[in-house]
C-alpha positions in Angstrom: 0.0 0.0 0.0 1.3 4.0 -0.5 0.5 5.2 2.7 0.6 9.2 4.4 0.7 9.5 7.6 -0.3 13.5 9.0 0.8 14.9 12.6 3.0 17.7 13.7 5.1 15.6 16.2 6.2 12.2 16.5 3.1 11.1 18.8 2.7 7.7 17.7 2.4 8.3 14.4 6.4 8.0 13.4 6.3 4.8 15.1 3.5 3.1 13.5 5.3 4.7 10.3 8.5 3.3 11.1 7.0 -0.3 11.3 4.7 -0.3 8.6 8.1 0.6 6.3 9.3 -2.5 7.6 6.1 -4.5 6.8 7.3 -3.4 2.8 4.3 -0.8 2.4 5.3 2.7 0.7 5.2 5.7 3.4 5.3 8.8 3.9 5.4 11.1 7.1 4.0 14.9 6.4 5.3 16.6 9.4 7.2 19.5 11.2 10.1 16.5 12.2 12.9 17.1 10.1 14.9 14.4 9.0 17.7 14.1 11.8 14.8 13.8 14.4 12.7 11.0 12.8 15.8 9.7 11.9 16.3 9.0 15.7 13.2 6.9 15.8 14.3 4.4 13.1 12.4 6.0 10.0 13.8 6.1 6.5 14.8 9.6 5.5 12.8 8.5 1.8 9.8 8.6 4.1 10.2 12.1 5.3 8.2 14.8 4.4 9.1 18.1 5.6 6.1 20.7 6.6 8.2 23.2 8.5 8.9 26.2 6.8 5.4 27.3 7.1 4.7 26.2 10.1 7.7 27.0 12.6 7.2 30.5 13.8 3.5 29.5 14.5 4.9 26.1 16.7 7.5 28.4 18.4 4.1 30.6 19.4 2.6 27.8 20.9 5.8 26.8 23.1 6.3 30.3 23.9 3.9 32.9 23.7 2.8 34.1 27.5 -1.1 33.3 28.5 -3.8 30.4 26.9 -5.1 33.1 25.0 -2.3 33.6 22.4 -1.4 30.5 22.3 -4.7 29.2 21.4 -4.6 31.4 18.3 -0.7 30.2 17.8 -2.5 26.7 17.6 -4.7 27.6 15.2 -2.3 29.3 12.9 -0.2 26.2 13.3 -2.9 23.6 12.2 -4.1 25.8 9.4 -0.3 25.5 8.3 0.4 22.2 8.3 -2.8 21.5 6.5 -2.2 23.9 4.0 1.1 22.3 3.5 0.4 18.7 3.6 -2.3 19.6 0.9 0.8 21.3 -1.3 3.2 18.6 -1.1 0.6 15.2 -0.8 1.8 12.3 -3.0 -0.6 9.8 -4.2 -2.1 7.7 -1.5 -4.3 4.5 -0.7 -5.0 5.4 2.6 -3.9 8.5 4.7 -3.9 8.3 8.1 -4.2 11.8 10.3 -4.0 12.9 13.8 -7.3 13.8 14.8 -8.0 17.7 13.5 -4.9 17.5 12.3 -5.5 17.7 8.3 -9.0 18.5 7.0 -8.2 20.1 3.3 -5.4 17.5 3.3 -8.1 14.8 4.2 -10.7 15.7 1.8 -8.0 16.3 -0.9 -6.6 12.7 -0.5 -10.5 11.0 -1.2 -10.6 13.4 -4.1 -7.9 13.4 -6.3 -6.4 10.1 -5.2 -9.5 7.7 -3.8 -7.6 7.6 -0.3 -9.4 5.7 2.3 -9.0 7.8 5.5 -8.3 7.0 9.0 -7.8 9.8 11.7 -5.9 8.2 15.0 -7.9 9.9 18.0 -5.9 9.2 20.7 -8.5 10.2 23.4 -12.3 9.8 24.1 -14.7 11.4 21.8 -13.9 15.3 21.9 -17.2 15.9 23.4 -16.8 13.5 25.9 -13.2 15.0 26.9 -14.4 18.7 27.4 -17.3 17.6 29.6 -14.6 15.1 31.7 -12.3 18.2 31.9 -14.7 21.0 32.5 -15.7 19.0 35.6 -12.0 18.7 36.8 -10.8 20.8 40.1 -9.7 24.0 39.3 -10.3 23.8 35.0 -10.7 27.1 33.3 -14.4 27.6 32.1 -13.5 26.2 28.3 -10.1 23.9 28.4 -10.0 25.0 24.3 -11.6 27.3 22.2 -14.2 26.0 19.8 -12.2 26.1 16.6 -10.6 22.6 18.2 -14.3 21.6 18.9 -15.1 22.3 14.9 -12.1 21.1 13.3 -12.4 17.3 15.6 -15.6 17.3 14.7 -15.1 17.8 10.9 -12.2 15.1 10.8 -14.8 12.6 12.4 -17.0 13.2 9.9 -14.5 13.1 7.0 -12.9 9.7 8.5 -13.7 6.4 6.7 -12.4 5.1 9.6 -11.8 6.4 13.4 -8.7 4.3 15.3 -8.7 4.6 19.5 -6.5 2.7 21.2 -8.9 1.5 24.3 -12.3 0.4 25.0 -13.5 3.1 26.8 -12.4 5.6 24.2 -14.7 3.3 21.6 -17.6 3.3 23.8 -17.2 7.2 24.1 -18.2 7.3 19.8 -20.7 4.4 20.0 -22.5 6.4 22.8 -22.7 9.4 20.0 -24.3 7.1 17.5 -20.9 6.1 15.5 -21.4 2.5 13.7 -18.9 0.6 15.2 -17.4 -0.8 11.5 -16.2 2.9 11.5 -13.8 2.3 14.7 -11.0 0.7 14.8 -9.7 0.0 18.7 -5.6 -0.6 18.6 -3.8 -0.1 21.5 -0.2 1.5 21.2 2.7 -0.3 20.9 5.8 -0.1 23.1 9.7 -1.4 22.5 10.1 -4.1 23.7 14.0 -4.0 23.0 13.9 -0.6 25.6 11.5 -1.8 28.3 12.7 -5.2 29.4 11.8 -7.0 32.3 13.6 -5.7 35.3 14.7 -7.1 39.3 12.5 -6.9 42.1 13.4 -4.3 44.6 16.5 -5.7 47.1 14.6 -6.7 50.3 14.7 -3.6 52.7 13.7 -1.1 50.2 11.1 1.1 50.7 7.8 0.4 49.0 7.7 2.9 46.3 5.1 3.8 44.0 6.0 5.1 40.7 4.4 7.2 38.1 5.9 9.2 34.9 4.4 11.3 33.0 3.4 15.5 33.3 2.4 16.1 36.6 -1.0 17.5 36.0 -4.5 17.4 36.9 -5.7 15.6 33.9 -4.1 12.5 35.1 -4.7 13.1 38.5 -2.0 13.6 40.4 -4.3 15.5 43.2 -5.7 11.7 43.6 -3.0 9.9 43.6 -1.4 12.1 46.4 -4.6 11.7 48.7 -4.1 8.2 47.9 -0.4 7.7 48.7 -0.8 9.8 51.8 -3.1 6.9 53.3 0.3 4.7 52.8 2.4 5.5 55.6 6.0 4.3 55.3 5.6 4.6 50.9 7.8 6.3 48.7 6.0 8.1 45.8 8.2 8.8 43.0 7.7 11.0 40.0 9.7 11.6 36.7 8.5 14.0 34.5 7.3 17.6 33.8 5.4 19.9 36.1 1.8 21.2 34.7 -0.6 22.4 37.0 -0.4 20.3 40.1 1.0 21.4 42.6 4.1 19.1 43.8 4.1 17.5 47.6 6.5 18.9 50.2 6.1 15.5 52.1 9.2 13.8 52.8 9.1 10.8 51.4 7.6 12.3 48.1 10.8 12.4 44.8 10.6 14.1 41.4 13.0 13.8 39.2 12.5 16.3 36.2 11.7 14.5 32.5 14.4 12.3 31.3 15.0 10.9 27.8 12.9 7.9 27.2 16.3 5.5 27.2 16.5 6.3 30.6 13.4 5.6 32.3 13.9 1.9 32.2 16.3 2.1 35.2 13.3 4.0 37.4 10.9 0.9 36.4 13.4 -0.6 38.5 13.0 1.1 41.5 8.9 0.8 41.5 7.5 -2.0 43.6 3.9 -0.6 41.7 3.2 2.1 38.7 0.6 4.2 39.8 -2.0 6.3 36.8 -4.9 8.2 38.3 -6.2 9.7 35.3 -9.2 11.2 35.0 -9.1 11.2 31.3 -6.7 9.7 28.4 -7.1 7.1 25.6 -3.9 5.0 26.7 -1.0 6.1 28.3 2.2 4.7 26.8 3.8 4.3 30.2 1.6 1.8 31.8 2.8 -0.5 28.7 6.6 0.8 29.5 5.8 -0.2 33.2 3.9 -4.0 32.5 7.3 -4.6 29.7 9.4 -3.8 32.7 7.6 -6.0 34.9 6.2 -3.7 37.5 2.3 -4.4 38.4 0.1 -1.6 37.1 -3.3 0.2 39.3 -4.6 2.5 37.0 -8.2 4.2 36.8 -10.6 2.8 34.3 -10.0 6.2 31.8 -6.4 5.4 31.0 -6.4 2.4 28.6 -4.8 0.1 31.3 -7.9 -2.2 31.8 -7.1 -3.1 27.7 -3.6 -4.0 28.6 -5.0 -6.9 31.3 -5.4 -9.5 28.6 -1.8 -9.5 27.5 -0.3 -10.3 30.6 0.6 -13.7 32.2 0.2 -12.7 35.9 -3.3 -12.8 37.8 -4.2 -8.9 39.2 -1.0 -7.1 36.9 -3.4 -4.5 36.4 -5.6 -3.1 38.3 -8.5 -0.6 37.8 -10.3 1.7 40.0 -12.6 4.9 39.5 -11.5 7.8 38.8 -11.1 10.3 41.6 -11.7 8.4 44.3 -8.9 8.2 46.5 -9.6 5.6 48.7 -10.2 2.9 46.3 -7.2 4.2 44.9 -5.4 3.9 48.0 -6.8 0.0 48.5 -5.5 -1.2 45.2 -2.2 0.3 45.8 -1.8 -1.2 49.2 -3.2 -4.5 47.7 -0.5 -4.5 44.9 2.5 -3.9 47.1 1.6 -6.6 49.7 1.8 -9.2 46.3 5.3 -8.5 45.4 8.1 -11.2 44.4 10.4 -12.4 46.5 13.6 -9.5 46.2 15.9 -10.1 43.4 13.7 -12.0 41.1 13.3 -11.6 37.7 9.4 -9.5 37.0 7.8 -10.8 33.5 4.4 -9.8 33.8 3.8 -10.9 30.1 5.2 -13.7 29.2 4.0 -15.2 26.0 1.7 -12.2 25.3 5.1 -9.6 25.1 5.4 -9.9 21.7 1.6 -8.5 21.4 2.8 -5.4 23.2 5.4 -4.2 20.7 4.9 -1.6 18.1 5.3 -4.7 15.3 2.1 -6.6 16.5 0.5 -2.7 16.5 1.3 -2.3 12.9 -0.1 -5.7 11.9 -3.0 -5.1 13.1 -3.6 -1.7 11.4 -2.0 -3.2 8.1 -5.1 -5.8 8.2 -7.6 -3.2 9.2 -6.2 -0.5 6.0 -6.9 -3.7 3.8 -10.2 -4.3 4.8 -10.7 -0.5 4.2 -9.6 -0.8 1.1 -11.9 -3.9 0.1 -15.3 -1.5 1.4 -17.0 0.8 0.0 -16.2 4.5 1.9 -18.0 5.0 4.7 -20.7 7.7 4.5 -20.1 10.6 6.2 -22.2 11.8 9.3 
């Protein structure tokens, strides 16, 4: 198949790129990664496709212009750009496959002039679904983006032959809106497997410690999480990542370590007896895939994609999945998951003969098989 892949950053997009190059298909990655960055990530510099002129002073606006405001309109700019662009430089395609509001002249160019089945990856639930989540969230701002984002999700819905989420309760959030569920296409994420290898129990004496990585932030409820850790007395709660807008503990036995190339995290999977994700609203977090690969047992809430992740693993109670923002059930799984540890020293495979279905590979067969049913249908019709 000749297949286009539209998004600004890597995402997961340059991944599932990266492997479908290996699976023979023809591909090509319209983004603002130059070639020495997607490089990095194992793509083939024929399957670049630069967008950046046009878009770069609009990208540095959104990293860098003061107050939500400006950099809402920033945003804008920016997906107008690449959109723009992607239509200018798009090479014949069977299917294209766009972040979600990502391209929507690009999209409807692609069906036109070239017959391109289209798929737009939403990574989260339904768009509707994720403003009324966040507009319910302590301390949210009265709209958490402006309705241009609203339109332009909308429109690529609507445009898509086919709609990929990565978790069930993302899929339930467009069949409760009334999408046929031939249109969706549930793939979890893929993780590397060569990166995120099973790991060491913690030496005996080591304090329990419960890890999470990722932006400290509301959205994945790190308020929760710290109610929940404070009912642990004696626990260590480690963080790696950025700072967003939750406020960090002063308690003692609370660590962050700032964000860290992704090469490195392996060695703090290490140190976590649990991985902790209190979410109150993603598609699939990445890192609870990182964590289970590295063999540290996962208590997540039922909006981050962990619950899908169950199925793939070889250990009884690997993940487990509470409600969202409650802190004491929260605070139950986590004591229940640190009193079932292995003995210090051994050797944690959570997976088993299921690993292989967690790496990016098995991710691209899958949407290999789904493109060629695509391509078999009839296009969808639009709603």
């Amino acid at each position: 198949m000749r297949i286009a892949l539209l998004t600004s950053g890597r995402f997961t997009l340059v991944d599932l790129a990266r492997e479908l190059c290996a699976l023979g298909h023809e591909v090509k990655v319209y983004s603002l990664l130059p070639k020495q960055n997607t490089r990095k990530f194992g793509l083939p510099d024929a399957s670049n496709r630069w967008l950046g002129l046009r878009g770069m002073p609009f990208y540095a606006g959104v990293r860098y212009l003061p107050g939500a405001a400006l950099k809402d309109l920033a945003s804008q700019a920016l997906l107008e750009a690449i959109d723009r662009t992607a239509v200018a430089k798009l090479e014949p395609c069977d299917v294209l496959i766009s972040m979600s509001g990502m391209g929507l002249r690009a999209l409807d160019e692609a069906r036109r002039r070239f017959g391109a089945r289209i798929f737009v990856e939403r990574s989260s639930v339904h768009i509707l679904a994720q403003r009324d989540i966040l507009q319910r969230m302590p301390g949210a701002p009265p709209d958490f983006a402006r309705r241009f984002r609203y339109e332009r999700e909308l429109i690529a819905y609507a445009l898509a032959d086919v709609i990929t989420v990565p978790s069930l309760h993302v899929y339930r959030s467009f069949t409760e809106r009334g999408f046929a569920p031939e249109r969706l296409f549930r793939n979890p994420f893929g993780v590397s497997l060569d990166a995120f290898t099973p790991t060491r129990a913690p030496a005996a004496g080591a304090r329990p410690t419960i890890l999470m990585t990722g932006a400290w932030s509301l959205q994945k409820g790190c308020d929760v999480l710290v109610a929940a850790w404070r009912k642990l007395p004696g626990t260590r709660l480690l963080h790696v990542g950025p700072v967003a807008d939750a406020p960090l503990p002063q308690d003692p036995l609370f660590e962050h370590v700032d964000a860290v190339p992704q090469s490195e995290l392996p060695r703090f999977y290490a140190q976590g007896h649990v991985f902790a994700l209190a979410s109150r609203e993603e598609g699939l977090a990445v890192v609870q895939a990182q964590a289970l690969a590295c063999g540290v047992p996962l208590v997540c809430t039922s909006m981050t994609g962990g619950a899908d992740l169950q199925p793939w693993t070889a250990v009884p109670n690997a993940v487990r999945v509470v409600a969202p923002d409650d802190a004491d059930a929260l605070a139950s799984a986590l004591a229940a998951a640190l009193s079932d540890q292995p003995a210090p020293g051994t050797l944690r495979d959570l997976l088993g003969e299921q690993r292989q279905q967690l790496s990016w590979p098995a991710s691209a067969r899958r949407y290999e098989q789904r493109m060629l049913a695509a391509l078999r249908e009839p296009p969808s019709p639009l709603t």
